[in-house]
Every structure is written in C-alpha cells, then in structure tokens.
C-alpha positions as CSV (number, residue, x, y, z in Angstrom):
1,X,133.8,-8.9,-71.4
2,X,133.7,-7.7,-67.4
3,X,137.3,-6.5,-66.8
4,X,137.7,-5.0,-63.4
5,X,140.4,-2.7,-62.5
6,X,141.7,-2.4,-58.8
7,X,143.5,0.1,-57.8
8,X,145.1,-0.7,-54.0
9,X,146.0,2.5,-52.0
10,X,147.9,3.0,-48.6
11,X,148.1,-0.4,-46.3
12,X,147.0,-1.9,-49.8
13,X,150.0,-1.9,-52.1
14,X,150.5,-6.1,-52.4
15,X,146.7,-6.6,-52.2
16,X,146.4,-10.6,-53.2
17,X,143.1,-12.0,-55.1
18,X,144.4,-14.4,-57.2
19,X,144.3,-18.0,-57.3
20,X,147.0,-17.7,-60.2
21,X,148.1,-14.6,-61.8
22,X,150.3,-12.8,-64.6
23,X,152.4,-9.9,-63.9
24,X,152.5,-7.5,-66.2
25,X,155.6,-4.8,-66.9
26,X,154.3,-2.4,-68.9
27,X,154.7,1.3,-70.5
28,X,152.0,3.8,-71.2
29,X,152.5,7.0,-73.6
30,X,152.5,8.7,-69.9
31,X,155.5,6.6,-69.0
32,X,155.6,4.0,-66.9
33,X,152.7,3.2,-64.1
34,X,153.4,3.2,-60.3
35,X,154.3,-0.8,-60.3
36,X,153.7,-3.4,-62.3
37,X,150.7,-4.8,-62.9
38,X,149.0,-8.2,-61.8
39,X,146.2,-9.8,-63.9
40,X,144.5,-13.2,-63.4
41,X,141.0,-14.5,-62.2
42,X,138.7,-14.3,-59.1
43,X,135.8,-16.6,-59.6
44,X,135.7,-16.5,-62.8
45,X,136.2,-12.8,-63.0
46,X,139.1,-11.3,-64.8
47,X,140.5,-8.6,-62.6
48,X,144.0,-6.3,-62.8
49,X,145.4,-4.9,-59.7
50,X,148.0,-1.6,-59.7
51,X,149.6,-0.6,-55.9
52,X,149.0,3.5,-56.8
53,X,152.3,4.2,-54.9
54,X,154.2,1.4,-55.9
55,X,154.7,-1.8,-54.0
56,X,157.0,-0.2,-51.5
57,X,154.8,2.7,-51.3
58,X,158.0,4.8,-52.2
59,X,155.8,6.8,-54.2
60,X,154.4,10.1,-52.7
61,X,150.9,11.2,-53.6
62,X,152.4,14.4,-56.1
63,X,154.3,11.8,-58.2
64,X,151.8,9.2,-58.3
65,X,151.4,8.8,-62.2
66,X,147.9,8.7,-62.8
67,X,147.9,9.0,-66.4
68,X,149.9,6.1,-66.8
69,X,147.9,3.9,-64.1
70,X,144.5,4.6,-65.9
71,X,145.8,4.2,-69.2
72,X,147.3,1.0,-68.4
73,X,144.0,-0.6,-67.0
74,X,142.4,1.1,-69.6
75,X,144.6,-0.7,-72.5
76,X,144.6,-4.1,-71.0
77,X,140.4,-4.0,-71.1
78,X,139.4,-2.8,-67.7
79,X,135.5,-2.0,-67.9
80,X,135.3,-0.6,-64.2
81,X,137.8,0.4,-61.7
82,X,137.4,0.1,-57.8
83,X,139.9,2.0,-55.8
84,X,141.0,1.9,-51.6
85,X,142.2,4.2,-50.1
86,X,142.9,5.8,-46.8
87,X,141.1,8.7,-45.7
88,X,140.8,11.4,-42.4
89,X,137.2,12.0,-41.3
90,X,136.1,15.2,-41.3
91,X,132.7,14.1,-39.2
92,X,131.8,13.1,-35.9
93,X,129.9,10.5,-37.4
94,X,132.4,9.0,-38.7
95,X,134.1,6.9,-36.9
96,X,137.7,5.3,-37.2
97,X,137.3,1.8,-39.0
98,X,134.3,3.2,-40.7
99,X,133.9,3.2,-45.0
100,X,133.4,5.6,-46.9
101,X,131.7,5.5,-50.9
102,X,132.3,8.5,-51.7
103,X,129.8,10.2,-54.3
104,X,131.2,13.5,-54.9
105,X,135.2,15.2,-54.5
106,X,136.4,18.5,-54.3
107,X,139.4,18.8,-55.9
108,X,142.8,20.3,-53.6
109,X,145.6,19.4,-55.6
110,X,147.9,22.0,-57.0
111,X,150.3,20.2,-59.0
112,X,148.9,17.1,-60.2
113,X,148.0,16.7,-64.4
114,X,144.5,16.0,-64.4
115,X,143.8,15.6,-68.0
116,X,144.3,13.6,-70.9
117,X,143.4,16.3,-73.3
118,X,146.6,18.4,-73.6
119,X,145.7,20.1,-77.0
120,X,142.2,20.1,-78.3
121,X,141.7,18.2,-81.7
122,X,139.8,18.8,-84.7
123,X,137.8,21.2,-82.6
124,X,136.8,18.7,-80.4
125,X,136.4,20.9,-77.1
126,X,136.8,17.9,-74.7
127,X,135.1,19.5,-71.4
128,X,134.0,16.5,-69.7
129,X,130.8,16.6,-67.3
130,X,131.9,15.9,-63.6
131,X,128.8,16.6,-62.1
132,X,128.2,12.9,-60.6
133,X,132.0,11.7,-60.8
134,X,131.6,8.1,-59.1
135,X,129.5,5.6,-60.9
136,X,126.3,4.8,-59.0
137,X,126.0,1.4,-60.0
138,X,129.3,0.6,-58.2
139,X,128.7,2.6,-55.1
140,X,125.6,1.2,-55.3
141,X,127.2,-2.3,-55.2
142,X,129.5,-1.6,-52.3
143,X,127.3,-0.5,-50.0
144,X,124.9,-3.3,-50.1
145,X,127.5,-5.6,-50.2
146,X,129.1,-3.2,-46.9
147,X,125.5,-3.6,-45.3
148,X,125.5,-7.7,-46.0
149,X,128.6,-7.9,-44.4
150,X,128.3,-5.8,-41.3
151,X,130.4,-3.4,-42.0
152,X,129.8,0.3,-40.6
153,X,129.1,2.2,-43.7
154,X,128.4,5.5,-45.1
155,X,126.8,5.3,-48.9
156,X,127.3,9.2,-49.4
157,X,130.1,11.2,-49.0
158,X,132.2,14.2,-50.6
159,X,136.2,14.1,-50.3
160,X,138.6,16.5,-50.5
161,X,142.0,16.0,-52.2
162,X,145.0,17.6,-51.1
163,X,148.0,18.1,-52.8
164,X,150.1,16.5,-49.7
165,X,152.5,15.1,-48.6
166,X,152.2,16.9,-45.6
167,X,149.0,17.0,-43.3
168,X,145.9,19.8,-43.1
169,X,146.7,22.4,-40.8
170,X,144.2,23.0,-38.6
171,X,142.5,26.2,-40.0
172,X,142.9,24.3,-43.3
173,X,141.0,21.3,-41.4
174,X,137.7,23.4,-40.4
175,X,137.6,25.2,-43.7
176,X,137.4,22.0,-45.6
177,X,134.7,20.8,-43.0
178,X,132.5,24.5,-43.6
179,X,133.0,23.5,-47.4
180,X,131.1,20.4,-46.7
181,X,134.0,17.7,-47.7
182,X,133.4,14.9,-45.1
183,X,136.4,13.0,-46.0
184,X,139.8,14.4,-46.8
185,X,142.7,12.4,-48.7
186,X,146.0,12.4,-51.2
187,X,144.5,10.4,-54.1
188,X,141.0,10.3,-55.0
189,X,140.3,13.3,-57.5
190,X,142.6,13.1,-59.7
191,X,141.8,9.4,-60.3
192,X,138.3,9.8,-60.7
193,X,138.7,13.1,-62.9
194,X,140.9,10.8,-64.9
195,X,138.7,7.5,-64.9
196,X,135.8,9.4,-66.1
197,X,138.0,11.4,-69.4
198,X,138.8,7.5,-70.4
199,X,135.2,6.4,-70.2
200,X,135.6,3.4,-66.9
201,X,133.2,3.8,-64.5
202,X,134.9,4.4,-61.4
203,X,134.2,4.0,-57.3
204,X,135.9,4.2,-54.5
205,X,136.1,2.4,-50.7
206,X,137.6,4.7,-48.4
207,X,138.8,4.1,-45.0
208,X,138.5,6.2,-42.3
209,X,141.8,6.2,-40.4
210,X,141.6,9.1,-38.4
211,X,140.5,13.1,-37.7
212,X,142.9,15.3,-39.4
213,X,143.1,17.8,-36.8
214,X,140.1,19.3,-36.8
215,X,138.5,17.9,-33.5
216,X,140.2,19.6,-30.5
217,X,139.8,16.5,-28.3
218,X,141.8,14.0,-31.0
219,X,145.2,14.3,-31.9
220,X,146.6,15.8,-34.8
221,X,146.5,12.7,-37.7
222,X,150.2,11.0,-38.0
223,X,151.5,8.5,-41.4
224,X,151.9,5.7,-38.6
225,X,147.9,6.1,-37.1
226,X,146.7,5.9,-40.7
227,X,148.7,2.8,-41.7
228,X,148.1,1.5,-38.4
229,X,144.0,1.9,-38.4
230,X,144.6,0.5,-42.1
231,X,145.9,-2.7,-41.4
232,X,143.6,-3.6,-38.7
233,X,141.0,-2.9,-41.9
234,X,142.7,-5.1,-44.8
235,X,140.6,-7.9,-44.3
236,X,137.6,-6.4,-44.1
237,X,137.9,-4.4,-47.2
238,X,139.4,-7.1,-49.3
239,X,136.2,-9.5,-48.5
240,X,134.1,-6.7,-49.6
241,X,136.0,-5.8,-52.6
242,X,135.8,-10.2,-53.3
243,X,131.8,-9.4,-52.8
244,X,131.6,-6.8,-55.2
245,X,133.5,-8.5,-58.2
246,X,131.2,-11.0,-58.1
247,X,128.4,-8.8,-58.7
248,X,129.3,-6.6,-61.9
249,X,128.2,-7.0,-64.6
C-alpha cells in the first residue's frame, strides 16, 4: 500500500492536509524524532507528516535527528517521502519565489551522522550507491505538476548542505557557486543520504528564499528574509505537494 511520507521544513513545521488525523508520539532506536508525528488521509491517500525542526522550529539544523525522522516514517509504512524546504539561490536564474527539484547534493555538513550502518555485519560492506540520490519518478511528478499549476520551476538542480546555523560567508558563497551547487541549504543531504540507506524513494521541493551573499547587488541572506519569502510561498507549495499525492503510485 502507497504510504507517503512528508517531511515540512522552515515556514512548514504545522503543514495541515488532513481532513482527520492521528497523532502519533513515537520512539525510534535513534531516539526520539524532531516532533510528533501526524498520520491520516488525503483523498484517499494515507500520508504522515514530521515538522524536521520541531513544531516550534526550536530545533537547529545540527540537531535535527534524522535517523530517528526516517526511521519513524520508515516503521509506520512510508513507501516515498517528499520533503520542503528553504533554500538560497546560488543562480541568477533563480529567482526568489522560484522551486527548486533538486536532482543531485553536495554534501557540507561536518557534524551530522549520516549513516545507519555503524558497524558492518556478517560482512555485509553496506556502501550504498548515491550517484542519482533523488528519485526521478517523484521529481518527475513535481515538476509536471509545478508546470500544470504555473508555478516557476526549475526540474534540475544540485544543492549544497551546510553544516549551519550560521550563513555562507561570502568567499564560501562563490566557491560553492564555481563548484556548480545552484542551491545552498541546512537540511537536504543528510535526509536524502539517509532516505536512500532505508530503501524510500525520496524528493525534494525547495524554495528559493533568497541569494546568500554571493551577488554583490543583493543583501547578505537574513533568518527573517527566508521565513518571510517562505510564507508568502506556503500555499503554493502545499497545492502542489496535494497534486502530487494524488499521483503516486
């Protein structure tokens, strides 16, 4: 059975689908997830939403407990997972309001567990292929559905995680652009890395909020321009997130 996963990022953390809904307090062998859980129906589709830093978002990107968020959507039958999140552009062409399905990340973090796999067993050498991280399928998916709607769009993308909470300084900024990252964010890697060890196909809608600081004739990204440029997009990425759950299969 179809089991989609969402996981609601920055401006996202009380993202509402349900026509009636569960909630579920639950514990992982990873410890507990970043909030509570909420399962229940859309159109006939059985989704579970997790806020990945909390309902409060009290929870900065380093702590965010991603073991525990994909195992818990893993253990209650998620099939896929669809993620939000907030993102800087690292492009001309992309423009504030703009999304992103990304198809590729580079991975920034320094401090973040990225693996399941913390001893090798029976000699099972668990290196798992990463070469096309996000399921096509899905991305596939959300930019139709992004195209149906309207919606400015970019169907190809490669973001760049950093460890965070702090910003990109600038030098930090253009060396991630000559790297070819087009979008740069706190959250996406070590998600994905994580959705594809546990087997769920995985995509991501990313919003772009802002520049870093990068472009000389923008200013320098701030916390209240990304939640701002967020909000105005809520609607507009929860109708396309209702588009695409109707669609998997």
């Amino acid at each position: 059975m179809t089991k989609i996963g969402i996981i609601g990022g920055s401006g996202l953390e009380s993202l509402d689908l349900f026509t009636s809904k569960k909630e579920l307090d639950i514990s992982t062998k990873y410890g507990k997830p970043s909030s509570s859980l909420f399962s229940g129906q859309l159109n006939g589709k059985e989704i579970v939403i997790i806020s990945r830093h909390g309902r409060n978002h009290a929870i900065p990107p380093t702590q965010v407990n991603n073991r525990a968020n994909i195992t818990a959507l893993k253990e209650l039958g998620c099939t896929h997972i669809l993620a939000t999140t907030a993102c800087g552009s690292l492009r001309d062409e992309i423009k504030r309001g703009d999304l992103v399905i990304p198809d590729q990340f580079i991975d920034f973090t320094r401090h973040r567990i990225v693996t399941f796999h913390e001893v090798f067993e029976h000699e099972n050498l668990a290196h798992t292929p990463m070469s096309d991280p996000f399921n096509k399928d899905l991305c596939s998916l959300i930019h139709k559905n992004a195209d149906l709607l309207g919606y400015a769009n970019h169907p190809k993308g490669t973001v760049i995680t950093i460890e965070g909470p702090r910003f990109s300084s600038r030098a930090e900024s253009n060396m991630f652009r000559l790297w070819g990252a087009d979008i740069i964010n706190m959250s996406t890697a070590p998600e994905t890395i994580l959705a594809n060890e546990a087997g769920i196909p995985y995509a991501a809608i990313a919003v772009s909020t802002d520049y870093d600081c990068w472009k000389k004739d923008e200013k320098p990204v701030t916390w209240e321009e990304v939640f701002h440029i967020f909000k105005q997009n809520v609607e507009k990425v929860t109708k396309l997130i209702v588009q695409v759950i109707q669609q998997i299969q």
